[in-house]
N, C-alpha and C positions, 0 to 999 in steps of 0.2 A: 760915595759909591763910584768904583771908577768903571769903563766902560764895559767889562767882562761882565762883573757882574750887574749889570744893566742886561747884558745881552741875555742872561741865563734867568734873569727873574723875567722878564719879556717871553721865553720858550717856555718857559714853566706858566706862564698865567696864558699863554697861546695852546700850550698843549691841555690844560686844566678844560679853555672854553671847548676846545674841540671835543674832548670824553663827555661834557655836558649836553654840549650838541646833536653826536650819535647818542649818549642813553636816552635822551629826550625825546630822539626819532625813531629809535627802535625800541621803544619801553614796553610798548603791547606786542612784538613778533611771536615773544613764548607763547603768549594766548591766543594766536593769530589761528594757528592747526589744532584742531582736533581731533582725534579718530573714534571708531566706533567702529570695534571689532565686531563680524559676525560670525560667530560658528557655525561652520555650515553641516557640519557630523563631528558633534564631540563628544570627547572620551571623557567617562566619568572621574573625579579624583579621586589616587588611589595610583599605585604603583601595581595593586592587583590588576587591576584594568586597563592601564595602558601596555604592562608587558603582557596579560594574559593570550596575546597569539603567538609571541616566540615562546613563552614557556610552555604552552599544550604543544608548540608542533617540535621544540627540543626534546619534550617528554617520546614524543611518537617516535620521533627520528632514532633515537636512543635504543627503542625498542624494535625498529625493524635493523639495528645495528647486530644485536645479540639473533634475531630471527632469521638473518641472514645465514649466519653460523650454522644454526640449526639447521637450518633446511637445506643446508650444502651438505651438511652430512648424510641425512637419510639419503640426498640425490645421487652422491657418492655412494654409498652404499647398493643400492639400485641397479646404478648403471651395470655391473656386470650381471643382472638377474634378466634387467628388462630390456637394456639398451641405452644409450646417453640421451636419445631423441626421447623416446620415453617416460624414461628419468624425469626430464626435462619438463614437459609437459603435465606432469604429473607435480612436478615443483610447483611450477607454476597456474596450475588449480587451486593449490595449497595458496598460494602467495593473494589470488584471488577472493577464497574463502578466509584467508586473514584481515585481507582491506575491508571486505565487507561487514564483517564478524565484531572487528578492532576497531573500525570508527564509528557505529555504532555507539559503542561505550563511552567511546571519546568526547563524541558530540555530544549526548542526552547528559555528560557531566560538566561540560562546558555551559550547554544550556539551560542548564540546572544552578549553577555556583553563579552564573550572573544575567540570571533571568532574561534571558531570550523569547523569542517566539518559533512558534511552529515551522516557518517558513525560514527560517535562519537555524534551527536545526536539521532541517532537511539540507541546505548547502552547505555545511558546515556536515554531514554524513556525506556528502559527493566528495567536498574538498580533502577531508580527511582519508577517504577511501581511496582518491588519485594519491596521495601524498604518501601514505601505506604501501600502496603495490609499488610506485616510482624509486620509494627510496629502498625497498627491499631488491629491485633489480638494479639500483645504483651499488651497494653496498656487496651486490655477488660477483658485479666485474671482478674486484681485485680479486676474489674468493675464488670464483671459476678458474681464473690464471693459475693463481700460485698457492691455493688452496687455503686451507684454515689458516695460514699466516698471514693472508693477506687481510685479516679484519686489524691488526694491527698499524695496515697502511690506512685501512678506510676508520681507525680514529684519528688519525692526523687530518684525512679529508672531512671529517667531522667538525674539528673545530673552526678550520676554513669555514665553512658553510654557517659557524655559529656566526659567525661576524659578519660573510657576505650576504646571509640571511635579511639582513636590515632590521631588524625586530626588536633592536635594541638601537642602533645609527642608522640614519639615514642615508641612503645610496649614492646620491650625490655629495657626501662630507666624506665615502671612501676614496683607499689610492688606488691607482690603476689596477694593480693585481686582482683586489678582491669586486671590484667594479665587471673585470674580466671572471673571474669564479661562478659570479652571480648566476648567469645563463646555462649551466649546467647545475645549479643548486634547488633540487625537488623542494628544500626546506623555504627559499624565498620565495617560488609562487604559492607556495602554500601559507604563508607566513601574512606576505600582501593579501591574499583571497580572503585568511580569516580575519585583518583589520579591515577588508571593507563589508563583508559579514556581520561583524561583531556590531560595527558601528557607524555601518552607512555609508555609501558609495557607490560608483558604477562603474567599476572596472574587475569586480570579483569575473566576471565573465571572460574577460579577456585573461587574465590569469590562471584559472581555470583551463582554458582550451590550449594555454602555452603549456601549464602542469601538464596534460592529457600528451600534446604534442612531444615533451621532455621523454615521458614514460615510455612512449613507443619507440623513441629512437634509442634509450634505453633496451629496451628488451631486442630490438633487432642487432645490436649489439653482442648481447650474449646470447643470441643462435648462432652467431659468426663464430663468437667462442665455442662453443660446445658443438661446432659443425668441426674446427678443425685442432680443438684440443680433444683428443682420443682418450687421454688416461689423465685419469683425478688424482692427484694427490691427497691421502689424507693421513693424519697423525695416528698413531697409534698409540693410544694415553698410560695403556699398562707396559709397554717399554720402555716409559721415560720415568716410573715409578722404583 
């Protein structure tokens, strides 16, 4: 054997002791940690359960999307009988008697399909009832402007809101844009209120008073509109037939 390979059976039996020596030394590190998760409010298994707060407030959202429509029309209709202020006013009673009317329903089948309690049907009637009136005054800005065309801009703002909702991903794993959407999106504090509703938490309140705060700034919004848009636009269906 001439010297090379002397040298390379010597690195081989040196590197051999040294893997023996570290497995030896760290043989128990794997068992060294152990954790003990604790849930501190968990959701039951079930894909019913963990999405069921984006899927009731997509269901809602959906439906003061078509409501909006509606009730831009009678409002339209109106204004030249009673006056835009009026109109308006008169909308937006309507809009009132729908939040209150619509989550009703909303909740006692929420609280019903995954057995709730009294006291979380009743927040879940608040919650729902801000997120009602909010997203039917989000949904008439475009509408008030540019009239029944504009619900075709507020489904594109729609699916924005699906994904910055968080209801399906988490707020912090989005990208800047929809992170930016968030704060103008009735559907994510209402989304966050019913996951800490549904399953425990304490921040439903603070969510809450941010939906309530979103609504107003909302609605002072379209009195500016309707203070200094004079004339509604609206289609005329049997012309285009």
């Amino acid at each position: 054997m001439n010297a090379k390979q002397k040298l390379e059976a010597q690195v081989k039996q040196q590197s051999k002791a040294i893997r023996n020596r570290v497995s030896d030394t760290y043989q128990d590190v794997d068992h060294s940690v152990g954790t003990n998760l604790v849930r501190v409010h968990p959701v039951k298994t079930g894909m019913n359960h963990a999405l069921a707060p984006f899927i009731a407030n997509i269901a809602v959202y959906l439906g003061t999307l078509i409501g909006a429509l509606l009730l831009y029309g009678t409002y339209a209709k109106f204004v030249p009988i009673v006056g835009r202020f009026k109109s308006f006013a008169f909308l937006e009673t309507a809009a009132i008697l729908l939040s209150i009317i619509g989550s009703l329903f909303t909740s006692w089948s929420i609280t019903g399909f995954m057995g709730l309690g009294g006291s979380q049907f009743a927040n879940l009637w608040l919650n729902h009832g801000l997120e009602i009136f909010g997203s039917l005054n989000f949904n008439l800005i475009l509408v008030l402007l540019l009239g029944q065309i504009g619900t075709a801009l507020n489904i594109f703002l729609t699916m924005i809101q699906v994904v910055s909702g968080a209801g399906m991903i988490p707020l912090v794993t989005l990208n800047s844009f929809f992170k930016g959407a968030h704060y103008i999106s009735p559907m994510f504090y209402s989304i966050q209120a019913d996951f800490n509703i549904m399953f425990g938490g304490s921040q439903a309140g603070m969510y809450l008073g941010q939906l309530v705060l979103l609504a107003l700034g909302i609605l002072i919004v379209n009195i500016v509109i309707v203070t200094f848009r004079k004339h509604q636009p609206i289609l005329d269906f049997h012309q285009l037939s």
